[in-house]
C-alpha positions in Angstrom: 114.5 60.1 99.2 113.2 62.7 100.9 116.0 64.1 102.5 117.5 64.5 99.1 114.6 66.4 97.7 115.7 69.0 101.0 119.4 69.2 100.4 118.7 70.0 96.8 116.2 72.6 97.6 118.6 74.1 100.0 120.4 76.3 97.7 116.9 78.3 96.3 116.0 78.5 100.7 119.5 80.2 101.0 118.4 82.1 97.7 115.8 83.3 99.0 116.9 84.3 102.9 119.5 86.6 101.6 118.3 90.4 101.9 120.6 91.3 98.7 119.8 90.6 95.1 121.9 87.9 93.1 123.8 90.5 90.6 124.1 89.4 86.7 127.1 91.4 84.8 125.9 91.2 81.2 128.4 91.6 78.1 126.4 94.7 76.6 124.9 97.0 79.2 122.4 98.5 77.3 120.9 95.6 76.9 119.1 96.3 80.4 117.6 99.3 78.7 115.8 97.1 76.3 111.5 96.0 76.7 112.0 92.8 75.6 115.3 91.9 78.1 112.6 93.0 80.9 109.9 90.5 79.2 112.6 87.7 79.3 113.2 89.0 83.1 109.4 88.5 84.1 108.9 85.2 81.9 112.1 83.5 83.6 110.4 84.7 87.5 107.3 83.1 86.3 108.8 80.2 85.2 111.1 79.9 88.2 107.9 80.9 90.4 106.3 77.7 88.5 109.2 75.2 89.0 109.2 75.9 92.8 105.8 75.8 93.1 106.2 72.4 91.6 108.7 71.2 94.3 107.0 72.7 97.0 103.8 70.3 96.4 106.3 67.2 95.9 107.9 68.3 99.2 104.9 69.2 101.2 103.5 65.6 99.7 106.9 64.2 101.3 106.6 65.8 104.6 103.0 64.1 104.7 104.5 60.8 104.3 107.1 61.3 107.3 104.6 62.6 109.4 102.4 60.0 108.7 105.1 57.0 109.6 105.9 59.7 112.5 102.3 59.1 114.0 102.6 55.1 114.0 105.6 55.2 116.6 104.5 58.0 118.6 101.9 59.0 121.0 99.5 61.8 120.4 101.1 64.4 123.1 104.2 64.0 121.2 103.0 64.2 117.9 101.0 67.6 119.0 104.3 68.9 120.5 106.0 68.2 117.4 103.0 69.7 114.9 103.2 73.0 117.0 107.2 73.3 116.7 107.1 72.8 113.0 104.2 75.3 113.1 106.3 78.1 114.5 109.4 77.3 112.4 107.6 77.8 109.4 105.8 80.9 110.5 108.9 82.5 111.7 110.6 81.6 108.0 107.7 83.0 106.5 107.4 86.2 108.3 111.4 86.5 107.3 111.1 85.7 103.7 108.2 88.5 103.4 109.9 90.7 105.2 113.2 90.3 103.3 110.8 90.3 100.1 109.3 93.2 100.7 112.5 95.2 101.4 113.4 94.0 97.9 110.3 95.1 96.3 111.2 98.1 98.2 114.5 98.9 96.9 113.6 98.5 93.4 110.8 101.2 93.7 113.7 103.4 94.8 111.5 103.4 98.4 108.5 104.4 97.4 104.9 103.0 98.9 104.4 99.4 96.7 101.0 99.5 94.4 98.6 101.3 95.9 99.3 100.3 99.3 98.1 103.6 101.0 96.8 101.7 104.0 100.2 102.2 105.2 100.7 105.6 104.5 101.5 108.0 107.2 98.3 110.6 108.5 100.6 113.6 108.2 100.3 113.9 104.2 97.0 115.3 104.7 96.8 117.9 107.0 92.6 119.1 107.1 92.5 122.1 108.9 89.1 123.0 107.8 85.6 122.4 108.5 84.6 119.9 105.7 84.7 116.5 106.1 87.0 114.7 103.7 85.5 111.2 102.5 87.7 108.1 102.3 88.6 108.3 98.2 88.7 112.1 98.6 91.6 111.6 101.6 93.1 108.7 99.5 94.3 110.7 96.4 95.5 113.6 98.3 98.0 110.8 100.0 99.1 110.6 96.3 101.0 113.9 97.4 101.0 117.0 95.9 103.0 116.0 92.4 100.4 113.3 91.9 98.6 114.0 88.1 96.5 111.9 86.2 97.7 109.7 83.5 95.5 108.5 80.2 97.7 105.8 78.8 99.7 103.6 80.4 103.6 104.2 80.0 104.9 100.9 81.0 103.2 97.5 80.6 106.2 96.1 83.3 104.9 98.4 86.0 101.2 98.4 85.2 101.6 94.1 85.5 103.3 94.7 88.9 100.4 97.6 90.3 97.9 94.8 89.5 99.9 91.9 91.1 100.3 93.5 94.1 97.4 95.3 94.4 95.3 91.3 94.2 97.9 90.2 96.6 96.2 92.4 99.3 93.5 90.2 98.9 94.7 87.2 100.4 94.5 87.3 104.2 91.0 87.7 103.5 90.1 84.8 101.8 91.2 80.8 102.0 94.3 79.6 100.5 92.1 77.1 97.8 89.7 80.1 96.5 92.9 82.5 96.2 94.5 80.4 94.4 91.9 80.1 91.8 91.3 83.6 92.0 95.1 84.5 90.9 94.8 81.9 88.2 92.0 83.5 86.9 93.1 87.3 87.7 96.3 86.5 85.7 94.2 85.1 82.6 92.2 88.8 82.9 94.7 91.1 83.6 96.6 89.3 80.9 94.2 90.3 78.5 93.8 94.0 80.2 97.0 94.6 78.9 96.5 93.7 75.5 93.3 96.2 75.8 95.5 98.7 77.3 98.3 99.0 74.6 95.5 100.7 72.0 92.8 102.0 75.0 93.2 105.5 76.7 93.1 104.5 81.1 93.3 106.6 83.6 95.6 105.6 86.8 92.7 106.5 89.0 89.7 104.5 89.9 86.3 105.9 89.1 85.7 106.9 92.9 88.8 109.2 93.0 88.3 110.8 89.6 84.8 112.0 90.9 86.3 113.4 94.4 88.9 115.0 91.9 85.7 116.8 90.3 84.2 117.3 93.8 87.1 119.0 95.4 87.7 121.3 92.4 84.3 122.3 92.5 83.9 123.0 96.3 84.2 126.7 96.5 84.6 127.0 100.5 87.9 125.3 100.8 91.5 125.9 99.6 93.5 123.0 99.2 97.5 124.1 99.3 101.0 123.1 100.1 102.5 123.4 103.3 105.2 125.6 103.5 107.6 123.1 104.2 107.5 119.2 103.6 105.1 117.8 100.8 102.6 117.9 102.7 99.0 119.1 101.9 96.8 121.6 103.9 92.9 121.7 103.7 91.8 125.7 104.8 88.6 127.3 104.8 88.4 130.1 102.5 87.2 132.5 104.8 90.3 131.4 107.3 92.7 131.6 104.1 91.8 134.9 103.0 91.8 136.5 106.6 95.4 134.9 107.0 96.6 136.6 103.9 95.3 140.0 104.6 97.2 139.8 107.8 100.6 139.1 106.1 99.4 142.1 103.4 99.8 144.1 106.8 102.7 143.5 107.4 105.6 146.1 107.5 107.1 144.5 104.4 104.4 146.0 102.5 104.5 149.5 103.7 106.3 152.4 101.2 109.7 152.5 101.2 112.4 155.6 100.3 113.9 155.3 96.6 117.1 154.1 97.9 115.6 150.9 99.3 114.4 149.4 95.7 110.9 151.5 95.1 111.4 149.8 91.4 111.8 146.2 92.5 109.0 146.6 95.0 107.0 147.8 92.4 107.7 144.7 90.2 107.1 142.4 93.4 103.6 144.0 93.7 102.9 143.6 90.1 103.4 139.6 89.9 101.3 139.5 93.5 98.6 141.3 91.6 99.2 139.4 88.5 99.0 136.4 90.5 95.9 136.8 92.5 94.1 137.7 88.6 95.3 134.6 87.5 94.8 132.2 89.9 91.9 133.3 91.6 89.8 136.4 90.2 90.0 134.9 86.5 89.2 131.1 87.9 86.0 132.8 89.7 87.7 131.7 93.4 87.0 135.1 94.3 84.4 137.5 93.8 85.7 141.3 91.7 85.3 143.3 95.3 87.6 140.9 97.6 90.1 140.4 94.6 89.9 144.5 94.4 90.6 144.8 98.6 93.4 142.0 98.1 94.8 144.3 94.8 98.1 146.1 95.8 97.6 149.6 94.8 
């Protein structure tokens, strides 16, 4: 009966409409903490994901059959009328269960951007005060942020299987329902045997395009690249603009000689880590050339 096959499916639709998770108390709670309770975790989704998948066809196949005995008693106005408010109640559920999904997902990367969605990050990261023209992968990994580094191995398997689930899900508004669903069938099988590769292979977490705009933007000697004073932001200067800024603040009255009563000795040692740091940083990393790093030198 169809109207069975609903009321049983009834209690994985409320399941699913409810915005908090369904909490499991285990016996041991370190347990958790263990790789292969988070294996048994993922296989037991994947099943579940399977099984529902399995109703939904049964049901959809179901619904068919109604609708078909629907059409044989009424007339083709009705019909349409009745098509189009099916149509919106199962948009509206959808845009709901995504929504509610994806404050999940959310929540359990302790509110951080999902994958590499950076589509939706805000402009304001990047803050390119200078004359040079940022390219698209150069503009992408400075929305990383500014404790973004490079990683050779992958740390853990669970979260490298989720970056490339939801990274391939991006991919479906773009193509029809019948080719993604071979494509995720055959992504699976391949990213399946990625991470087999990836257990005894050295990979970076950057595609090949940002590693070279990495290379590009370390090698570009006419910009600075910094962090905004406040915020986590990240400021593009030119050098030129940089370097007249911070002989400005060197003018200031902070800098000017003080009496021995006012610290001579720790202004001494606070010109002596400025000097130290503009050797460092700049004069021994050729950013500078030996006359401007002598001007910018604190006598």
């Amino acid at each position: 009966m169809p109207g069975l096959s609903l009321v049983l499916a009834y209690p994985f639709i409320a399941l699913v409409r409810n915005e908090e998770f369904l909490r499991i108390k285990l016996r041991k709670k370190k347990v958790e903490e263990q790789p292969n309770y988070c294996i048994f975790q993922r296989q037991c989704l994947i099943n579940e994901f399977n099984n529902r998948q399995n109703d939904y066809k049964r049901l959809q196949k179901e619904s068919s059959d109604i609708l078909n005995e629907f059409k044989l008693n009424f007339n083709e106005d009705e019909i349409r009328l009745f098509q189009d408010h099916l149509i919106r109640i199962t948009s509206r559920e959808k845009e709901r269960c995504i929504k509610v999904h994806m404050n999940k997902l959310a929540l359990l990367n302790n509110g951080k951007p999902l994958g590499q969605d950076y589509l939706n990050y805000k402009s304001q990261l990047v803050h390119n005060l200078s004359s040079y023209v940022l390219t698209p992968n150069k503009e992408r990994l400075l929305q990383r942020g500014w404790k973004f580094c490079i990683e050779n191995k992958v740390s853990n398997m669970m979260n490298f299987m989720t970056e490339i689930e939801l990274n391939a899900y991006t991919r479906k508004p773009v193509i029809s329902a019948s080719v993604f669903k071979v494509f995720c069938r055959d992504f699976y099988a391949i990213a399946s045997q990625m991470m087999k590769v990836s257990k005894c292979k050295n990979i970076r977490n950057v595609s090949d395009a940002e590693y070279e705009a990495i290379q590009s933007l370390k090698s570009n000697m006419d910009i600075v690249v910094t962090k905004a004073d406040k915020g986590n932001c990240i400021v593009i200067l030119d050098k030129k603009d940089y370097i007249g800024r911070a002989r400005e603040i060197l003018e200031l009255d902070q800098f000017e000689s003080v009496t021995p009563r006012d610290g001579v000795l720790h202004l001494h040692n606070r010109e002596k880590q400025m000097n130290d740091y503009i050797r460092i940083h700049f004069h021994d990393e050729k950013l500078i050339e030996t006359s401007l790093f002598m001007h910018l030198h604190s006598i």
